[in-house]
matplotlib code that plots the C-alpha trace (Angstrom):
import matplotlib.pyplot as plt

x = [9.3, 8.0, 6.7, 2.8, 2.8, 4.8, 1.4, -1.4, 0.3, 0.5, -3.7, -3.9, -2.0, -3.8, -6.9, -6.3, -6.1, -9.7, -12.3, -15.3, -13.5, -12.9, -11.2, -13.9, -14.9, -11.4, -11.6, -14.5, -12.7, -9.3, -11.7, -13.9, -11.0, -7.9, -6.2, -8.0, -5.1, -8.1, -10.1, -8.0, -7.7, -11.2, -14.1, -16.9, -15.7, -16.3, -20.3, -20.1, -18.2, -20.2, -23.1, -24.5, -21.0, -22.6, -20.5, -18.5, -16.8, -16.4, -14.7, -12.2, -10.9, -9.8, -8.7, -4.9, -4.1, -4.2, -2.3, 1.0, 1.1, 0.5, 4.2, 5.8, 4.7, 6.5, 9.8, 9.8, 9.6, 11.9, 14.0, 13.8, 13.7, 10.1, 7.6, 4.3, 1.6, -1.4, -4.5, -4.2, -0.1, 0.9, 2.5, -0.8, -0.9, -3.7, -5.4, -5.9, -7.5, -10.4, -11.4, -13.8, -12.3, -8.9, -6.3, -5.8, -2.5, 0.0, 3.8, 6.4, 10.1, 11.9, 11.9, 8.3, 6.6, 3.0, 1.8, 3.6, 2.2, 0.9, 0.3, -1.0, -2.1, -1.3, -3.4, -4.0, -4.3, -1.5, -1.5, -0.3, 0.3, 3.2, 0.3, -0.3, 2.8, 3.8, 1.0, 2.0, 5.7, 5.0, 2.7, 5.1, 8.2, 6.3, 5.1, 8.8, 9.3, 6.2, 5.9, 8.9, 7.4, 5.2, 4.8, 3.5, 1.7, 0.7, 0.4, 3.9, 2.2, 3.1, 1.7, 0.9, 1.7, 5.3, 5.8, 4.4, 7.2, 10.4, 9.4, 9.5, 12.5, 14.5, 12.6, 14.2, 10.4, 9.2, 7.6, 5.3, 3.7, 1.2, 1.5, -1.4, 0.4, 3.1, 6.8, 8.2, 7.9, 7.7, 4.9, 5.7, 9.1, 10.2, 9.5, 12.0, 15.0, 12.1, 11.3, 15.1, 15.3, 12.1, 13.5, 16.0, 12.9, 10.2, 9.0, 6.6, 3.8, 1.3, -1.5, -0.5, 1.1, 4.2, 3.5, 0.4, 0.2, -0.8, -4.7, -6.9, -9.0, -6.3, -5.9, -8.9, -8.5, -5.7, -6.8, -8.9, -5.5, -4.0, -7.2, -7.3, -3.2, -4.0, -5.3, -6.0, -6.1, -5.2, -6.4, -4.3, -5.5, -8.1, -10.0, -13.6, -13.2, -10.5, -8.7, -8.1, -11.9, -12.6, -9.6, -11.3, -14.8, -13.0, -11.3, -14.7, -16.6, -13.7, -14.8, -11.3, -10.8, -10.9, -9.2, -8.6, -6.6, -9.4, -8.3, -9.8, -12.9, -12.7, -9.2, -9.7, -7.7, -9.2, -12.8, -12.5, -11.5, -13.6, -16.9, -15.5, -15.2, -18.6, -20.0, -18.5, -17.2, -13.8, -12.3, -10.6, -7.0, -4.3, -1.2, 0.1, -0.7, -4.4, -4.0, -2.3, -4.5, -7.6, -6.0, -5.7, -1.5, -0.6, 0.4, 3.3, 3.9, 5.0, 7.4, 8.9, 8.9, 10.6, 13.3, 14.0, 14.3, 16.4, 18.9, 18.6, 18.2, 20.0, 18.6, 19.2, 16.4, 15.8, 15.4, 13.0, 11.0, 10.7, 10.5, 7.1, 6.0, 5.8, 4.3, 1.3, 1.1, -0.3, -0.8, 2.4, 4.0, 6.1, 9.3, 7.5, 5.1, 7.5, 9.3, 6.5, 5.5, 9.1, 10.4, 13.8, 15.3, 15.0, 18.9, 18.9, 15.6, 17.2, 20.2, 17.4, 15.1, 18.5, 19.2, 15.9, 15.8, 18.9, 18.0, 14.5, 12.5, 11.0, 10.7, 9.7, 6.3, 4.2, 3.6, 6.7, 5.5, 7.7, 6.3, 7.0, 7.4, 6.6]
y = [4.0, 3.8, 6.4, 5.2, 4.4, 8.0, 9.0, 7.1, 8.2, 12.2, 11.8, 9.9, 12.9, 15.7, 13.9, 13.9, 17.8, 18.2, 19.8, 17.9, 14.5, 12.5, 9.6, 7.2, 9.1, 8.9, 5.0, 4.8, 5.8, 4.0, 0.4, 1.8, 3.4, 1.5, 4.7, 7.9, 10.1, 10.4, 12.4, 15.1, 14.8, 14.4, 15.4, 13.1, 10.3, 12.0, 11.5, 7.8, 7.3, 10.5, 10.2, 12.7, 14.9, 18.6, 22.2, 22.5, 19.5, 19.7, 23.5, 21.8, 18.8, 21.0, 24.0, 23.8, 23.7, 20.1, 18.7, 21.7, 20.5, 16.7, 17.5, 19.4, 16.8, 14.6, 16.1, 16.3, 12.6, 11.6, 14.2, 13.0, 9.3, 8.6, 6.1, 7.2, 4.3, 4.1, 2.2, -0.7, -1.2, -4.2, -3.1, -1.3, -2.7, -5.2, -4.7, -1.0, -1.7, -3.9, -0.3, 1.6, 5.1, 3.7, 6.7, 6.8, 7.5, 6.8, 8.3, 5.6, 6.2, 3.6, -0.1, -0.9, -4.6, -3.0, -7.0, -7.9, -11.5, -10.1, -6.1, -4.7, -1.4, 0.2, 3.2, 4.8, 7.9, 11.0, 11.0, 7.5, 6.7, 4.7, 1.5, 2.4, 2.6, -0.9, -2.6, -1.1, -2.2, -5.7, -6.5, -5.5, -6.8, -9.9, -9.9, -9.8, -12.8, -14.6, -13.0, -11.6, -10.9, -8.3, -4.9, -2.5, 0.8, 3.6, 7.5, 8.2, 11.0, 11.6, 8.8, 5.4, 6.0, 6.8, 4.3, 1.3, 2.5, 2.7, -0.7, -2.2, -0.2, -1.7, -5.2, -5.3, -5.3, -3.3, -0.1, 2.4, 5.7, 6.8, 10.7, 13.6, 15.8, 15.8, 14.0, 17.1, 17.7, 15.3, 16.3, 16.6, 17.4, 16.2, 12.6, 13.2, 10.9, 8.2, 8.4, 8.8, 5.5, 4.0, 4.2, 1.3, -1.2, 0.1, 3.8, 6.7, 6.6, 9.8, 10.4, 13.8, 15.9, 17.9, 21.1, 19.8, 21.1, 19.1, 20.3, 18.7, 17.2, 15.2, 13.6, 12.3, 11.4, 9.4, 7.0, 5.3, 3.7, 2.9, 0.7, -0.2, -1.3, -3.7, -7.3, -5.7, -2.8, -2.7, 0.3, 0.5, 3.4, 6.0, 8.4, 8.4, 10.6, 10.4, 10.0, 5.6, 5.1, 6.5, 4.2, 1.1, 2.4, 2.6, -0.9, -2.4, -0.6, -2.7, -6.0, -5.9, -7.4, -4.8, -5.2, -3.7, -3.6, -3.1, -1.0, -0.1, 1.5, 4.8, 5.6, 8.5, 7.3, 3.4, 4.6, 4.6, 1.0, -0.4, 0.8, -0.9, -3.9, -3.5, -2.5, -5.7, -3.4, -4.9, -8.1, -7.8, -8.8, -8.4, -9.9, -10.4, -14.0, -13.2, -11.0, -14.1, -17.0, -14.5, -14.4, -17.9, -17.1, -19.4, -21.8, -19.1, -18.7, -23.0, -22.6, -19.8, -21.5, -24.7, -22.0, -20.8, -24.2, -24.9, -22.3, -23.2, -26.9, -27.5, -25.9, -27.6, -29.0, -25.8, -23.9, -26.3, -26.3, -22.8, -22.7, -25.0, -23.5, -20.0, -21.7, -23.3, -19.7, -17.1, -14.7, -14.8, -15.0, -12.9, -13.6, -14.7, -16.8, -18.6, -19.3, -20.9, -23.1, -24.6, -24.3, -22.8, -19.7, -16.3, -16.0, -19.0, -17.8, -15.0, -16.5, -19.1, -16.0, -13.8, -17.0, -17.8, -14.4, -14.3, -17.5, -14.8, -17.8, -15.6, -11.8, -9.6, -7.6, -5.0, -5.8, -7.6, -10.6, -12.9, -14.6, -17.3, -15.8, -19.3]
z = [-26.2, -29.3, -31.3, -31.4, -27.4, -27.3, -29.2, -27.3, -23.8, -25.0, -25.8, -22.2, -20.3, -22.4, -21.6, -18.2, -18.4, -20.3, -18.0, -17.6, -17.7, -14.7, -13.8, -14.4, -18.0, -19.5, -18.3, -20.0, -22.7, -22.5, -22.3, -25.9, -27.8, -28.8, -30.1, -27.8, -29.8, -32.6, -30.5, -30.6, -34.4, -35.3, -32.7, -35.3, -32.8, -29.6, -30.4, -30.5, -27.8, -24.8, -26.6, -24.5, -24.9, -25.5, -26.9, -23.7, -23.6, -27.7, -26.9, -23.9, -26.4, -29.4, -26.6, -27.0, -22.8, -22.4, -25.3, -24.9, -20.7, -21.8, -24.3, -21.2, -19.2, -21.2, -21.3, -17.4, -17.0, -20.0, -17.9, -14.5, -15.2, -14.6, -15.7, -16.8, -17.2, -19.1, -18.5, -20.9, -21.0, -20.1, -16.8, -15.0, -12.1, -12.8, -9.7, -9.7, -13.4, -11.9, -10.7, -12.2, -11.2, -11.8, -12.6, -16.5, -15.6, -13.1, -12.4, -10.7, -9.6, -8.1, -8.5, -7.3, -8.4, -8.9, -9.6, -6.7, -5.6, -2.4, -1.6, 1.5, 2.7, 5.6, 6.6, 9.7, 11.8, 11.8, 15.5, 16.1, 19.3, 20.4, 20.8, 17.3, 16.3, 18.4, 16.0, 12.8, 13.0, 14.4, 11.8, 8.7, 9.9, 10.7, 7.4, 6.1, 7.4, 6.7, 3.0, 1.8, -1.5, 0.0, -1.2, 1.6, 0.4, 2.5, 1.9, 3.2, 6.1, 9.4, 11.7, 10.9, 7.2, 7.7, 10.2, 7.6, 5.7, 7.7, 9.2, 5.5, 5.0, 7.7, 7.4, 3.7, 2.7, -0.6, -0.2, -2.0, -1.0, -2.9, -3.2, -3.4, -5.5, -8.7, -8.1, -8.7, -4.5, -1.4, 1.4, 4.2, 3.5, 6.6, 4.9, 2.1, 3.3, 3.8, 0.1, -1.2, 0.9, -0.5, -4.1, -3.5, -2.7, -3.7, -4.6, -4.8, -7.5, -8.3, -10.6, -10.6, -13.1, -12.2, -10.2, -8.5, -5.1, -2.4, -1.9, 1.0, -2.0, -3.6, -0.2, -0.7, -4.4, -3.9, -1.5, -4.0, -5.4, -2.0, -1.6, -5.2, -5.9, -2.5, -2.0, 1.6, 3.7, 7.2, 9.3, 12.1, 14.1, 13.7, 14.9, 14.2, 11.3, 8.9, 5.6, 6.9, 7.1, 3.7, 2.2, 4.3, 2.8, -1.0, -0.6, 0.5, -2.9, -4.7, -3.2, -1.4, 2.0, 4.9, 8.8, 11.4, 15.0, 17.8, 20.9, 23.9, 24.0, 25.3, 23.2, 20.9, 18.2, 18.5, 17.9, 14.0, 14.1, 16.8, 14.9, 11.4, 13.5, 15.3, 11.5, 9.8, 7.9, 8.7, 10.3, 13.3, 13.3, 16.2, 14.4, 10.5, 11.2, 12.0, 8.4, 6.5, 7.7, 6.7, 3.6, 2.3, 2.5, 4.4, 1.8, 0.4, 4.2, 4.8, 1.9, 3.7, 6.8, 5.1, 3.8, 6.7, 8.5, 5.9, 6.4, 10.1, 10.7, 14.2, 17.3, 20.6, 22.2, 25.2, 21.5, 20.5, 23.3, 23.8, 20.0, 20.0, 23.4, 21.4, 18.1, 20.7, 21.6, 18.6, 20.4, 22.3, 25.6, 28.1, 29.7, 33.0, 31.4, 29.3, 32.4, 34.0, 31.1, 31.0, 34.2, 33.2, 35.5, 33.6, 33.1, 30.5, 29.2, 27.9, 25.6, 24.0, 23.1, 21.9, 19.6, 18.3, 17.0, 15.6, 13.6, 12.6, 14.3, 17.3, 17.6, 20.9, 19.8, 21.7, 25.5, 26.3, 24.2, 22.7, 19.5, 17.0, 13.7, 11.9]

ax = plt.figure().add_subplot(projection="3d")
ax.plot(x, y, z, "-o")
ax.set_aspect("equal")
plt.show()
């Protein structure tokens, strides 16, 4: 890096560690002062640009604290290999800078397309159940087929967070958890194979410094970037309190879309995302078809489709019957219905189904369904 941007990201990290300065003040900042390293050589600016900036803040900019942890901070990443990113490069992810609170600065590993053409968010309750869990992975992989160019992002927790993940991870989709606390650690630790595996398509990213310890309050902090990174956010399952809603809350301050899988009604962890439904406060979706066609997508998702046809162009014609049958049905169909509709016995039912997903045309989902993935 060169030595100026070496310069300008030292003033953004020491910044960062100024008391009295939040997020939103140091973008303030970042979006009035082409080079905030003057502040820390000459205080006259700091007037014009906090008017309002009184003797405290004055004594916490020429303190010495943040600008020797914002050089130690420094070595650690040159050290471990990590990409810091300041608001205003050229690689911030763009969406995340629409925001007003946007993180002045961000910490990646791995491989990560933050502009990704399509991003997602996938949040959702710790105590997934297995219904939960059914829903998360059958929208992602779905998604991997309809969108390969994807990027899922989630908090990388136990629950629906984790299982977002490994789904992309063994859909071949990209990845990224957002983390509470420096990349120094992994929390839970349980999760760290996850994140080692991560790295290779996709990656963790932090606003935190080194040595930050995941507090309940950073929990909170950092949803505002999985909402804000994300064209959408997907609440799976939730209670009706939790860390999901306040994400779903924070992507609808940001004018992002907001959905949500309804459950039954009297399921504790299906209450969150009934009453964002009933609110409007989210669409309802119950497949990553409902999320793409909600989305305007489906025009990436035909050239995907005429891939993959492509790549597969002869099916006999009991595949393409069951194939269309499947297609006329969204929402999709189980075994028993499927035999019904076409009037073939069960035991060559089952070789057409095993082929079609081979060929990545259908896939079995929650329920015993079978669905067309195009």
């Amino acid at each position: 890096m060169e030595e100026r941007n070496l310069k300008r990201q030292l003033s953004i990290l020491a910044l960062t560690r100024v008391r009295g300065l939040g997020a939103a003040a140091i973008c303030a900042i970042l979006r009035t002062v082409e080079h905030p390293e003057l502040l820390f050589e000459n205080l006259d600016f700091l007037g014009d640009i906090i008017p309002d900036a009184g003797a405290e803040l004055r004594a916490a900019l020429s303190a010495p604290e943040p600008m020797e942890r914002a050089k130690a901070e420094q070595g650690f990443i040159e050290e471990k290999g990590i990409r810091a990113i300041c608001l205003g490069d050229d690689d911030y992810p763009y969406r995340l800078s629409e925001c007003d609170d946007a993180p002045p600065v961000i910490f990646t590993l791995g491989n990560a397309n933050l502009n990704a053409p399509h991003i997602v968010s996938v949040v959702g309750t710790r105590r997934a159940t297995e219904y939960g869990k059914d829903l998360c992975s059958s929208m992602v992989s779905d998604l991997a087929r309809l969108l390969p160019d994807t990027l899922i992002v989630s908090g990388l927790a136990y629950g629906i967070d984790v299982c977002a993940h490994r789904t992309a991870i063994k859909s071949g989709l990209s990845t990224l958890g957002v983390l509470a606390h420096g990349l120094d650690r992994i929390y839970p630790s349980s999760h760290r194979n996850v994140a080692k595996e991560m790295l290779n398509n996709g990656g963790l990213l932090t606003e935190y410094m080194s040595e930050t310890e995941p507090l309940k309050h950073h929990f909170l902090q950092r949803n505002r970037i999985v909402a804000g990174l994300a064209d959408a956010t997907v609440v799976v399952e939730s209670p009706a309190y939790g860390g999901s809603l306040v994400t779903a809350s924070i992507a609808q301050s940001y004018a992002r879309d907001c959905f949500a899988f309804p459950g039954r009604v009297n399921d504790q962890y299906s209450i969150g995302c009934n009453e964002l439904i009933a609110r409007n406060s989210a669409a309802l979706i119950t497949s990553a078809h409902d999320l793409v066609e909600a989305m305007n997508w489906g025009g990436a998702v035909k050239e995907n489709a005429l891939i993959e046809q492509e790549l597969f162009p002869q099916l006999s014609q009991p595949e393409q019957n069951l194939l269309e049958l499947l297609r006329a049905h969204s929402e999709g169909l189980q075994i028993n219905q499927i035999v019904i509709a076409l009037d073939i016995p069960v035991s060559k039912i089952m070789p057409l189904l095993f082929e079609l997903e081979m060929k990545n045309l259908v896939r079995a989902v929650a329920g015993g369904n079978y669905r067309a993935v195009v």
